[in-house]
VOBA-1610 file (N, C-alpha, C; in pm, whole numbers, padded with zeros to 5 digits, always signed):
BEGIN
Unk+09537+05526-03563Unk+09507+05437-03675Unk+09367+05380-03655Unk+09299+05391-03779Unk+09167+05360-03761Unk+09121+05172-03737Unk+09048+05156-03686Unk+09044+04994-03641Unk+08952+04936-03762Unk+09015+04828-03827Unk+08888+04745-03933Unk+08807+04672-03866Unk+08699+04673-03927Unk+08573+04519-03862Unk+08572+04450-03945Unk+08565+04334-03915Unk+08525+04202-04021Unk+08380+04140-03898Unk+08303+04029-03988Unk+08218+03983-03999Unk+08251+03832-04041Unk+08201+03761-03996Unk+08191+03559-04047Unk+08114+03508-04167Unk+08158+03550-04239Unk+08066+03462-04374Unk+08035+03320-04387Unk+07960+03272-04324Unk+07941+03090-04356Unk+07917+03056-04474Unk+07873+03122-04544Unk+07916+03072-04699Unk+08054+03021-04753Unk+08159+03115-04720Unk+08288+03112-04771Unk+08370+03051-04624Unk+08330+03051-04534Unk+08373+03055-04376Unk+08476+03090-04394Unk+08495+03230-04389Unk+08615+03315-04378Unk+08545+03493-04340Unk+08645+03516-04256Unk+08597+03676-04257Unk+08589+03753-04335Unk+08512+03844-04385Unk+08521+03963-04459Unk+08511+04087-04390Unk+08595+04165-04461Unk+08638+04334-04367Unk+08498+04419-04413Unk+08491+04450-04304Unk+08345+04553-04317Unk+08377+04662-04386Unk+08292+04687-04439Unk+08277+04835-04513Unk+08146+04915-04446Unk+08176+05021-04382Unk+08118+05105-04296Unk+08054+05271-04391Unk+07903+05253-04394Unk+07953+05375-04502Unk+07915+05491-04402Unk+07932+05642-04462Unk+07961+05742-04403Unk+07825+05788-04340Unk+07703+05694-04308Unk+07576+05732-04253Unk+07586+05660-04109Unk+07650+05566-04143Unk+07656+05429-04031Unk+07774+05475-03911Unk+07886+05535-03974Unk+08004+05567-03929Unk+07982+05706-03838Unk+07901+05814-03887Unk+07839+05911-03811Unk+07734+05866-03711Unk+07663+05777-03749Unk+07560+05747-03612Unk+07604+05666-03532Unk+07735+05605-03557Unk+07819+05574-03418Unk+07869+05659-03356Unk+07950+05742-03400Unk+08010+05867-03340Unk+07911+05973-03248Unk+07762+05948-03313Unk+07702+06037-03231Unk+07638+05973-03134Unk+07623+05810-03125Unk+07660+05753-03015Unk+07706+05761-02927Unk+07839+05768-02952Unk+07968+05759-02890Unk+07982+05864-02787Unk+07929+06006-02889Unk+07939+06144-02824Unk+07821+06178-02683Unk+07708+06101-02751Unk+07575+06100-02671Unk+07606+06061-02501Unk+07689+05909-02530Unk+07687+05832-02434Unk+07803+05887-02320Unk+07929+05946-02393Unk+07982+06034-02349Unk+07930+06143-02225Unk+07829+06195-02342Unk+07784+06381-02242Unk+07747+06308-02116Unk+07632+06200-02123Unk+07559+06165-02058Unk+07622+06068-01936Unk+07764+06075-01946Unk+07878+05995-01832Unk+07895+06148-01741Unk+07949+06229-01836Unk+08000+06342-01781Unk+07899+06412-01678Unk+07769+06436-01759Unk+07630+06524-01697Unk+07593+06400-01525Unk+07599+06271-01555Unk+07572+06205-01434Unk+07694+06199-01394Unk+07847+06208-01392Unk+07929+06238-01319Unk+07941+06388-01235Unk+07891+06481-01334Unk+07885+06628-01264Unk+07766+06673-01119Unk+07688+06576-01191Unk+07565+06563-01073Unk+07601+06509-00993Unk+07648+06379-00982Unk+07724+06357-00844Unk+07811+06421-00739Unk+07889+06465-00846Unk+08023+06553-00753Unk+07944+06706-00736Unk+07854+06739-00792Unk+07775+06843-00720Unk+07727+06842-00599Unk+07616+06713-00609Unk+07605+06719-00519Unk+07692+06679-00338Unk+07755+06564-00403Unk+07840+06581-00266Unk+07916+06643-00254Unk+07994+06704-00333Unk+08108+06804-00289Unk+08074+06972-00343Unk+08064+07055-00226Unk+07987+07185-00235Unk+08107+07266-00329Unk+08041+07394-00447Unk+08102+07447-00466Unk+08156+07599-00402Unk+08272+07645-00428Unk+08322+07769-00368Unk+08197+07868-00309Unk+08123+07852-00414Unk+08023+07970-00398Unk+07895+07919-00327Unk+07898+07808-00291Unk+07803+07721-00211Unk+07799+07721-00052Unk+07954+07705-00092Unk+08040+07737+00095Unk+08019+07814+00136Unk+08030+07951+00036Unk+08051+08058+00090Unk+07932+08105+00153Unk+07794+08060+00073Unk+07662+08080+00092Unk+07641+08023+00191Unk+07682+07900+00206Unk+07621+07813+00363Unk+07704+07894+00467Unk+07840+07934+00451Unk+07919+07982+00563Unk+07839+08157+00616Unk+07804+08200+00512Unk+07683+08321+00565Unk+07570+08273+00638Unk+07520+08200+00562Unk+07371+08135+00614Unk+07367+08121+00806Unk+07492+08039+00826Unk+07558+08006+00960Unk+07582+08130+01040Unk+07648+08233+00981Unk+07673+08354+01030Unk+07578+08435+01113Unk+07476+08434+00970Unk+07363+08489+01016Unk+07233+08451+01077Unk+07229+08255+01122Unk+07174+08255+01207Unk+07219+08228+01374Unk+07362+08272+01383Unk+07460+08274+01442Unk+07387+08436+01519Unk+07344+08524+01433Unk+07410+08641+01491Unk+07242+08688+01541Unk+07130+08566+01463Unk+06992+08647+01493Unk+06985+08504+01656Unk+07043+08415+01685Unk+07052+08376+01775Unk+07130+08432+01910Unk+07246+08458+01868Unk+07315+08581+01977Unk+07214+08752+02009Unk+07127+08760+01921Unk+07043+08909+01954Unk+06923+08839+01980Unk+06881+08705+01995Unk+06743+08676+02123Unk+06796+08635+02225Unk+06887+08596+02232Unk+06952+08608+02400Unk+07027+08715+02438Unk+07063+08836+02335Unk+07014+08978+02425Unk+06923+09042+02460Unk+06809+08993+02411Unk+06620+09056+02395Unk+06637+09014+02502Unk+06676+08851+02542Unk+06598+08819+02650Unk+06653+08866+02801Unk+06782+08921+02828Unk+06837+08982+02919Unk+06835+09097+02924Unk+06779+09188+02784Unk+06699+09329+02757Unk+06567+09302+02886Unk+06510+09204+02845Unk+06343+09181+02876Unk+06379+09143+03047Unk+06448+09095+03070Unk+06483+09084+03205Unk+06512+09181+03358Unk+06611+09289+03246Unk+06583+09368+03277Unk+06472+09506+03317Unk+06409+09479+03183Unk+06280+09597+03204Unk+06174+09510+03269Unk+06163+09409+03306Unk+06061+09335+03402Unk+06110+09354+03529Unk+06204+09396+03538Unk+06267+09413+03701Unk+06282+09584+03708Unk+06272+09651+03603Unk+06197+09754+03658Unk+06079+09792+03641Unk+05972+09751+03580Unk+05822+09702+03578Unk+05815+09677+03714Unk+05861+09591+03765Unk+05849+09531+03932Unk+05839+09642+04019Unk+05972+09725+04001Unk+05982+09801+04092Unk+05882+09921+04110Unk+05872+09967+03932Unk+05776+10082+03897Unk+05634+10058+03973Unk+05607+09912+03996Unk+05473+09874+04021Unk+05440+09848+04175Unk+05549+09797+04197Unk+05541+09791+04348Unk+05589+09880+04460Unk+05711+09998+04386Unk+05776+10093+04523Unk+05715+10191+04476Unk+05786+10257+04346Unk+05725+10400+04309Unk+05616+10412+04280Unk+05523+10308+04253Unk+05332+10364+04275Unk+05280+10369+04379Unk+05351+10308+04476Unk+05344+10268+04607Unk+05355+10392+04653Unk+05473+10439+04635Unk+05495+10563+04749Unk+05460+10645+04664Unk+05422+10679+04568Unk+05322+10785+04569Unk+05198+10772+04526Unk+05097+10661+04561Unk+04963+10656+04595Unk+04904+10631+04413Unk+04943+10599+04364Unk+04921+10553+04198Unk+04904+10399+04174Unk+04824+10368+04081Unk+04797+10227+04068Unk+04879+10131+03953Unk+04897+10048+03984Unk+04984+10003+03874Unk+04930+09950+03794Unk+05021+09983+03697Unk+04966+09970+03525Unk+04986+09791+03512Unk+04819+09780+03456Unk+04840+09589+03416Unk+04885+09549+03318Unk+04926+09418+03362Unk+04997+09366+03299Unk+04948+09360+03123Unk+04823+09332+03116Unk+04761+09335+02991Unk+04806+09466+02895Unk+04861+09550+02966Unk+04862+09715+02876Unk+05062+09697+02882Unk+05076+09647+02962Unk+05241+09673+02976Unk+05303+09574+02857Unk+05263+09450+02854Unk+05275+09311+02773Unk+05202+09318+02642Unk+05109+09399+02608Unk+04993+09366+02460Unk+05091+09319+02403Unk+05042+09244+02302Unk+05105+09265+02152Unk+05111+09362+02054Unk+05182+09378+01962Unk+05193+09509+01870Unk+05162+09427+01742Unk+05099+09505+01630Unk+05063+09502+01520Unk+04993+09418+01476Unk+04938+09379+01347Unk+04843+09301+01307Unk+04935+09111+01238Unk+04820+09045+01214Unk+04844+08903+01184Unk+04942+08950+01062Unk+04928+09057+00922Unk+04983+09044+00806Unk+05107+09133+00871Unk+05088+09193+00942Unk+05259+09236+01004Unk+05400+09199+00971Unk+05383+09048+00946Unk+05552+08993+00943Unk+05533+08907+00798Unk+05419+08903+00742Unk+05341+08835+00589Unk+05479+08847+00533Unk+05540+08967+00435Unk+05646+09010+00432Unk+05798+08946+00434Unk+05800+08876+00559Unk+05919+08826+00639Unk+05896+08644+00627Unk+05772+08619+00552Unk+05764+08444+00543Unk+05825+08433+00452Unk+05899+08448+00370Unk+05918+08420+00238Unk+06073+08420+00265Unk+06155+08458+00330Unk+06277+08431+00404Unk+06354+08356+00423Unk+06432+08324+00396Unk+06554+08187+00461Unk+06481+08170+00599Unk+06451+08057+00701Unk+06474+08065+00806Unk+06353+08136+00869Unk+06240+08166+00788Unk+06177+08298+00853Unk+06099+08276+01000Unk+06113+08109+01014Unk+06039+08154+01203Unk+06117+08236+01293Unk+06268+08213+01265Unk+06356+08259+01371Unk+06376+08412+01313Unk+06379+08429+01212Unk+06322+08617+01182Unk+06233+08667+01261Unk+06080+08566+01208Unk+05982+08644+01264Unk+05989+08663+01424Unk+06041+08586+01501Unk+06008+08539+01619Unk+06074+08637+01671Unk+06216+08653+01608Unk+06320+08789+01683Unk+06214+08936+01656Unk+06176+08925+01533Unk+06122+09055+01502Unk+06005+09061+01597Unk+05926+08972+01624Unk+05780+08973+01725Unk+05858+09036+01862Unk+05991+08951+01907Unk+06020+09000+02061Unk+06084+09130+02101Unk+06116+09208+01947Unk+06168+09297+01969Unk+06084+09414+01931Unk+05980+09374+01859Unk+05863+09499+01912Unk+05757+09462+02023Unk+05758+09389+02101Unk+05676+09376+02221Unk+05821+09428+02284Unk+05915+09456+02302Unk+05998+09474+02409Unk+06007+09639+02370Unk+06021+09697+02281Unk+06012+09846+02260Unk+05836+09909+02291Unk+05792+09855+02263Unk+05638+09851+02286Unk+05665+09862+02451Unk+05693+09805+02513Unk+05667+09745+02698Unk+05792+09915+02766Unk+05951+09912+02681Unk+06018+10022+02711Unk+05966+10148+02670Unk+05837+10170+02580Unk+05785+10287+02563Unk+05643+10315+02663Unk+05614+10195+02712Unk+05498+10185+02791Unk+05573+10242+02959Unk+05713+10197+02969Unk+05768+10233+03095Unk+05812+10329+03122Unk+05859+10405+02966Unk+05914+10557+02964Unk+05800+10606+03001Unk+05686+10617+02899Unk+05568+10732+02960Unk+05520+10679+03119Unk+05535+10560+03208Unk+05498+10538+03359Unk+05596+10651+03418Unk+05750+10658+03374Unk+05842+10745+03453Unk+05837+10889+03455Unk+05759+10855+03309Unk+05726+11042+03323Unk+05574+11068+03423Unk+05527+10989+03433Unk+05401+10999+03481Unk+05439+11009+03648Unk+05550+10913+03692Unk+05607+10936+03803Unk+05660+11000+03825Unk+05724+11097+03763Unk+05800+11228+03785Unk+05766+11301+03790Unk+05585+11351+03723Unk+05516+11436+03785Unk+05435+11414+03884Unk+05445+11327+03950Unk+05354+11231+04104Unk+05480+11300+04165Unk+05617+11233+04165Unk+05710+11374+04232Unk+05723+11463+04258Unk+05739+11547+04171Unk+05704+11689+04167Unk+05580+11721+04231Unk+05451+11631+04196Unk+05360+11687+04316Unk+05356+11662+04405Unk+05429+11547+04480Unk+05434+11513+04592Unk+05528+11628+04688Unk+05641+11640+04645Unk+05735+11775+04680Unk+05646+11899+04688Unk+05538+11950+04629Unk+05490+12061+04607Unk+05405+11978+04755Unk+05337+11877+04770Unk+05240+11880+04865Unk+05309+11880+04988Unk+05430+11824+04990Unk+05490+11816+05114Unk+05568+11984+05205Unk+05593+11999+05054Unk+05578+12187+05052Unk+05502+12285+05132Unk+05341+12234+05099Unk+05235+12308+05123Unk+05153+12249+05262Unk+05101+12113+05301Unk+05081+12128+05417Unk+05115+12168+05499Unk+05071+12157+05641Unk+05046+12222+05758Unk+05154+12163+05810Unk+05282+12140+05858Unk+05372+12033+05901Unk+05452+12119+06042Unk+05430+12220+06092Unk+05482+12299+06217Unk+05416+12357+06264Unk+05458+12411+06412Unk+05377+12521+06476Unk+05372+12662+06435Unk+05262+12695+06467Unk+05263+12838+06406Unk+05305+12967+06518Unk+05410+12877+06614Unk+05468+12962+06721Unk+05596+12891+06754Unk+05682+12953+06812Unk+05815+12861+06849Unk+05827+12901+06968Unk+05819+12755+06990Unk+05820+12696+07128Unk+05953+12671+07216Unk+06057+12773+07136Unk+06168+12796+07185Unk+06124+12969+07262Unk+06077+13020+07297Unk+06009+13131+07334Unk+06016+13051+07493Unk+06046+13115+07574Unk+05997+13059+07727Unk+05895+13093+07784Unk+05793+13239+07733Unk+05694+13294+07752Unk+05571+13265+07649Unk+05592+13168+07545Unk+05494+13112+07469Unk+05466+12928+07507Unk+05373+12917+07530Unk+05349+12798+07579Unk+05143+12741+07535Unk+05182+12631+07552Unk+04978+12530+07455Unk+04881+12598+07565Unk+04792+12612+07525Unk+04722+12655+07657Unk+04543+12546+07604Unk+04515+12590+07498Unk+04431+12419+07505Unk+04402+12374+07355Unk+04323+12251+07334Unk+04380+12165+07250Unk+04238+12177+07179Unk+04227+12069+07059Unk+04122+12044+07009Unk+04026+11985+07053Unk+03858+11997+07013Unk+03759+11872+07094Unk+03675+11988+07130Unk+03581+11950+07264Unk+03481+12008+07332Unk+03506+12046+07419Unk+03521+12211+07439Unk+03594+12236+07622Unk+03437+12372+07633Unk+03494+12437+07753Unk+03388+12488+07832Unk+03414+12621+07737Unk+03311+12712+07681Unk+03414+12822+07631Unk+03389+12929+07769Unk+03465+13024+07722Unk+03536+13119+07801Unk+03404+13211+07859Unk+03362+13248+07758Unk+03227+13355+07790Unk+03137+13283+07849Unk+03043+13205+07695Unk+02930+13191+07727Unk+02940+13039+07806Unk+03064+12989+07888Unk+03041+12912+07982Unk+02949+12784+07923Unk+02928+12721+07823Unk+02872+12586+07749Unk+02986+12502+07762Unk+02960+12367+07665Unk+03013+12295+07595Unk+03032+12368+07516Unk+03135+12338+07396Unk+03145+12402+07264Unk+03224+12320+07211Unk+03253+12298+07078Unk+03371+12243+07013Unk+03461+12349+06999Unk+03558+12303+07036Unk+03652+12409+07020Unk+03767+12360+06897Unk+03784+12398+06748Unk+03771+12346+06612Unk+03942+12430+06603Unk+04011+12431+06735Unk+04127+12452+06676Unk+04221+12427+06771Unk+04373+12441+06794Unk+04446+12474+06901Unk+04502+12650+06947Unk+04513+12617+07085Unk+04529+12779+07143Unk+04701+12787+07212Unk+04763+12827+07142Unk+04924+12895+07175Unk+04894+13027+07250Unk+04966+13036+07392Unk+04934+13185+07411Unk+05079+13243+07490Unk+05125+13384+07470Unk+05235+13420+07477Unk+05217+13611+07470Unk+05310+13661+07468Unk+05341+13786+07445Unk+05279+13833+07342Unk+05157+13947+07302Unk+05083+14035+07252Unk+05219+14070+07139Unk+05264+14045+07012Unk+05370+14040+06936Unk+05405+13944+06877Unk+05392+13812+06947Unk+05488+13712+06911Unk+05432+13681+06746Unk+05569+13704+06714Unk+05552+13637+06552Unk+05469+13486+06539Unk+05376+13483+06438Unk+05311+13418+06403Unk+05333+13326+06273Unk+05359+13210+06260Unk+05431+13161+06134Unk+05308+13093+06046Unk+05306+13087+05904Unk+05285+12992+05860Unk+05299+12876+05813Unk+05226+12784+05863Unk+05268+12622+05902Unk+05259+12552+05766Unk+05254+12600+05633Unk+05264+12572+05509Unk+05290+12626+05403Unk+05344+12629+05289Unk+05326+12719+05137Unk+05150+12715+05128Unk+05137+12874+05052Unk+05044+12884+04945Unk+04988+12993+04959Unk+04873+13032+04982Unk+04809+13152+04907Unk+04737+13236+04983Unk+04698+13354+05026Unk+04671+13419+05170Unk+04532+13461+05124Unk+04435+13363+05191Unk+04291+13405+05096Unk+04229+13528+05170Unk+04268+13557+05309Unk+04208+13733+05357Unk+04321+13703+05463Unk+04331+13847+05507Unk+04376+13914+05647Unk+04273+13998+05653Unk+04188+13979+05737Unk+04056+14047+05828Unk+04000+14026+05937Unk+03913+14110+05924Unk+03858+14135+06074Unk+03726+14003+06090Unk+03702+13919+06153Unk+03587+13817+06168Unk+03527+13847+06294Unk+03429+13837+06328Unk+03343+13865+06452Unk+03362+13739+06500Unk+03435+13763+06601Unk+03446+13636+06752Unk+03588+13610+06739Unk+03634+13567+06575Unk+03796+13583+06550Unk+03886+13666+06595Unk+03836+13813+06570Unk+03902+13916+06572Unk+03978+13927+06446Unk+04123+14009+06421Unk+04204+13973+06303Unk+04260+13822+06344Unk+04223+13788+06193Unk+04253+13676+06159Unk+04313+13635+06000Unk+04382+13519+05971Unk+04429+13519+05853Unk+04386+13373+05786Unk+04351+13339+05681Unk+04340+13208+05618Unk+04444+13218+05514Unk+04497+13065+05492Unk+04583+13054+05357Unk+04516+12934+05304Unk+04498+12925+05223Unk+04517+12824+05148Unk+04625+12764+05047Unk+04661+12641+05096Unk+04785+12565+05061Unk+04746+12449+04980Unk+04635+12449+04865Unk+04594+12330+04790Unk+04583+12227+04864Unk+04619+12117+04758Unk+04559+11994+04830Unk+04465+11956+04906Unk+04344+12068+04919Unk+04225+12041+04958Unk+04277+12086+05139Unk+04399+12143+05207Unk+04393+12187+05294Unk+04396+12356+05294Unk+04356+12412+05386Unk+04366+12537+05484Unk+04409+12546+05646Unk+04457+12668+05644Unk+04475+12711+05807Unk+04446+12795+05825Unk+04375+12886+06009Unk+04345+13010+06032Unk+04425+13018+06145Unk+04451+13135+06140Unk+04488+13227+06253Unk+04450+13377+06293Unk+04359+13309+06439Unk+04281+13390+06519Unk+04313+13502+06655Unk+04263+13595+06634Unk+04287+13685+06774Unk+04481+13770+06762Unk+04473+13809+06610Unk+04600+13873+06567Unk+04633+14000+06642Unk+04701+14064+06619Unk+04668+14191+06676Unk+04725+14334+06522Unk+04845+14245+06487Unk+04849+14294+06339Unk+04916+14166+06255Unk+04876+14222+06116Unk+04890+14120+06007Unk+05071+14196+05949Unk+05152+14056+05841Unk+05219+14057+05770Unk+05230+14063+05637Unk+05154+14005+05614Unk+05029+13955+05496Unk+04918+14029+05432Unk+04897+14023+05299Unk+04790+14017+05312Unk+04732+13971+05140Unk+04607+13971+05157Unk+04524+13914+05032Unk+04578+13842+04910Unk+04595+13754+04872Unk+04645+13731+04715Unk+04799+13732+04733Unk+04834+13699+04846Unk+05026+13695+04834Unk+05075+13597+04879Unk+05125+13453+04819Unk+05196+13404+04830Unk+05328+13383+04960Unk+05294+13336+05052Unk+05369+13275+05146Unk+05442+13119+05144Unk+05531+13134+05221Unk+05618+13010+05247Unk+05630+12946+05383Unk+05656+12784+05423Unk+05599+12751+05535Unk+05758+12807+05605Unk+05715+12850+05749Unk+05800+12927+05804Unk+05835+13060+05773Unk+05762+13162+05677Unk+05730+13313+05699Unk+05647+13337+05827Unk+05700+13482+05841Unk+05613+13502+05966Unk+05459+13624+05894Unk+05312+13581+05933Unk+05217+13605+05870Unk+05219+13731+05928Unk+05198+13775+06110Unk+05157+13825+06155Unk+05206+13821+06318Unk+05095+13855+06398Unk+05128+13842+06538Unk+05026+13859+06645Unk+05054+13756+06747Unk+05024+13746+06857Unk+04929+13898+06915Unk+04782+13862+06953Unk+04745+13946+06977Unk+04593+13921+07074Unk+04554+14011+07110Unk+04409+13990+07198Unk+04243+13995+07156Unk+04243+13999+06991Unk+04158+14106+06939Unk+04021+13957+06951Unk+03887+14023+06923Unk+03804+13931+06914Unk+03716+13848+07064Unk+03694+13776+07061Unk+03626+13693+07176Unk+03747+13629+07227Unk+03841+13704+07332Unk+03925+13652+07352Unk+03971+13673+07495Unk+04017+13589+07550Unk+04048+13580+07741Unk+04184+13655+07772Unk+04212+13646+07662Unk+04400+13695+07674Unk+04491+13671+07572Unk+04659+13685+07516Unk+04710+13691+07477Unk+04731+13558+07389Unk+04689+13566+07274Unk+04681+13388+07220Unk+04697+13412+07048Unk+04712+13310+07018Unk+04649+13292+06926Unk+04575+13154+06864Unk+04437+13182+06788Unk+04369+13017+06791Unk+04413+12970+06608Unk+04448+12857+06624Unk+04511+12777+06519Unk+04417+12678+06462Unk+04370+12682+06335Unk+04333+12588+06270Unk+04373+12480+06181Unk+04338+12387+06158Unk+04386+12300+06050Unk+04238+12284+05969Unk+04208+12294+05852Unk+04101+12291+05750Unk+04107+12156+05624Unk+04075+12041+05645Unk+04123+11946+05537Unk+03934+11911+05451Unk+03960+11949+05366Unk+03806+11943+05239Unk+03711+12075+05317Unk+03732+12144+05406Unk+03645+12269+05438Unk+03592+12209+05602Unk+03646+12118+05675Unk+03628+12041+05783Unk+03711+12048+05863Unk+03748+12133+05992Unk+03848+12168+06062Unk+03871+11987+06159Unk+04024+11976+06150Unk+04080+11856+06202Unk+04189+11878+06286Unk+04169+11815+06403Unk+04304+11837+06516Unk+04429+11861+06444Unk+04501+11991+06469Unk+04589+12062+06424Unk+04735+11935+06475Unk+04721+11899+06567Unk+04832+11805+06657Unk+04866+11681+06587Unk+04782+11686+06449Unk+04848+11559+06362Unk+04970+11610+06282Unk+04968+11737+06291Unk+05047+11785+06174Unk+05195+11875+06233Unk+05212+11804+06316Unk+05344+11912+06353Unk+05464+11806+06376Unk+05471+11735+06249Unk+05542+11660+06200Unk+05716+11670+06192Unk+05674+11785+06103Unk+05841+11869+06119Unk+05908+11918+06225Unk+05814+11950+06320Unk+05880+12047+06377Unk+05912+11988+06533Unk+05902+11911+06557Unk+05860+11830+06700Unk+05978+11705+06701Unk+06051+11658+06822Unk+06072+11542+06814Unk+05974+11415+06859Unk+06027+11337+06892Unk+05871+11186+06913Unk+05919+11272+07070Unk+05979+11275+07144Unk+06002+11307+07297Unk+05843+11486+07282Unk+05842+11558+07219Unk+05836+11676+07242Unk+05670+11640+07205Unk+05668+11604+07084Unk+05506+11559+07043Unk+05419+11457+07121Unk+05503+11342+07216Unk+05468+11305+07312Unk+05378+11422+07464Unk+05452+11502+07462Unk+05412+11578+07592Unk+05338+11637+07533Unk+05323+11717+07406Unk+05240+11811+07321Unk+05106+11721+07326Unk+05099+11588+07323Unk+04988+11479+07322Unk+04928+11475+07446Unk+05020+11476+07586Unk+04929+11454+07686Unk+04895+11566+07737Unk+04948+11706+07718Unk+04885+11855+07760Unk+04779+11841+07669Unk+04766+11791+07559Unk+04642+11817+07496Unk+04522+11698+07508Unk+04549+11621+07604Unk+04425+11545+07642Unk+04395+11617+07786Unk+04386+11706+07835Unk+04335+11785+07944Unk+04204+11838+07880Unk+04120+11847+07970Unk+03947+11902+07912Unk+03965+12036+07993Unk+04045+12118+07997Unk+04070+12273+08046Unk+04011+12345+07982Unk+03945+12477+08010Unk+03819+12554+07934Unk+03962+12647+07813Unk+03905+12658+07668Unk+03966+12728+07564Unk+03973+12853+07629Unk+04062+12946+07544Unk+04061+13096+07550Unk+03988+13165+07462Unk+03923+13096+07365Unk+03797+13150+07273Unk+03700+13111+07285
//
């Protein structure tokens, strides 16, 4: 039921009922309606803002997720990075170590990767320091594991050549000294020679034994002659890279010969008298850059510390050579 208005007439002092006409009666109503929206619109804003909707939650409950999950993968970078610094360590300090290589600095192992506009891209992001920051540590850490892969390959062929060198030096006698009729007869240095009765350097060691005795070579590699040398007699050179050689002097016949490939412990040849020679021997060289060096450093393999001991003090005797 619709409500009447009256009004106070002091003329008549009595009320009179309003008459409302249909211009007056609409611009209340749209009042009414105005003042209305405008309860509702500042009630909706409120409860917006404090109380989140479904799809708000759901958004913040991702948001959480996912900096949940880029926080759980920098504290695997960083026990990633922990790891490859502890083999950085090792790469740098054992395996360059033992095989004579320098270690890679830190400046080349650590750089940074890519340019300033690199992560430009990635600002515009929810969150984007902790993006960028994961994304920065995880290409310096593939960057540093690709810098350590190519060191291992680089060390694996320092291996391989190290095996090939350990292969090829001079590391035994080039007689076995299990023979009871082969025995040192003199050493490296300056002895009297045999003939012409001087000083001389005498630029090798002298094994002497039975006119036969197999003759070994004391390394891998490559048989650069079996020939005849004046004062040598038959004699044989190999060369075994690494900037070393060996000869063997006063043969009587060869095993060997020119351009063929030997192994340490083949037998080259043998024991013989040929050349400037006193008797049954043979003279042994060691050759390191084209510079003959006491052969008695190198019989490494083949000797115990008891046997290379006595091999040491027969060879500090100044007894005249057999060449």
């Amino acid at each position: 039921m619709r409500k009447t208005g009256y009004h106070f007439n002091p003329e008549t002092l009595s009320y009179d009922k309003i008459h409302l006409t249909f211009k007056k009666r609409l611009g209340k109503f749209c009042v009414k309606v105005f003042q209305t929206l405008s309860l509702a619109l500042i009630i909706f804003f409120v409860v917006s803002i404090l109380i989140d909707s479904p799809k708000e939650k759901a958004l913040k409950r991702e948001k959480a997720e996912l900096l949940a999950q880029y926080e759980l993968l920098d504290e695997q970078i960083e026990r990633l990075d922990e790891v490859l610094q502890n083999l950085e360590n090792r790469d740098d300090n054992i395996y360059r170590v033992i095989f004579e290589s320098e270690p890679i600095d830190a400046s080349i192992r650590r750089a940074g990767s890519g340019g300033v506009d690199k992560y430009e891209m990635l600002k515009h992001m929810p969150n984007a320091d902790i993006v960028i920051n994961t994304h920065k540590k995880l290409d310096e850490l593939s960057k540093a594991v690709y810098i350590q892969s190519k060191s291992y390959d680089e060390i694996e062929s320092l291996a391989k050549n190290k095996i090939d060198m350990l292969a090829s030096i001079p590391a035994i006698l080039p007689v076995s000294m299990n023979n009871p009729s082969v025995h040192f007869s003199s050493s490296f240095g300056y002895r009297i020679h045999p003939i012409y009765k001087t000083k001389k350097l005498h630029a090798g060691m002298d094994f002497a034994g039975p006119i036969g005795t197999p003759i070994y070579a004391t390394g891998s590699g490559t048989v650069v002659y079996a020939e005849t040398h004046k004062g040598y007699g038959k004699c044989i050179l190999i060369d075994h890279g690494f900037n070393y050689q060996t000869q063997y002097a006063h043969l009587d016949s060869y095993n060997v010969k020119k351009g063929q490939k030997v192994k340490r412990g083949d037998i080259i040849g043998y024991m013989g008298n040929t050349g400037q020679s006193t008797g049954p021997h043979v003279h042994y060289e060691v050759l390191k850059n084209g510079v003959a060096v006491n052969p008695i450093n190198y019989y490494f393999n083949d000797l115990s510390a008891d046997e290379y001991d006595q091999l040491v003090a027969e060879a500090n005797n100044n007894g005249q050579s057999m060449d």
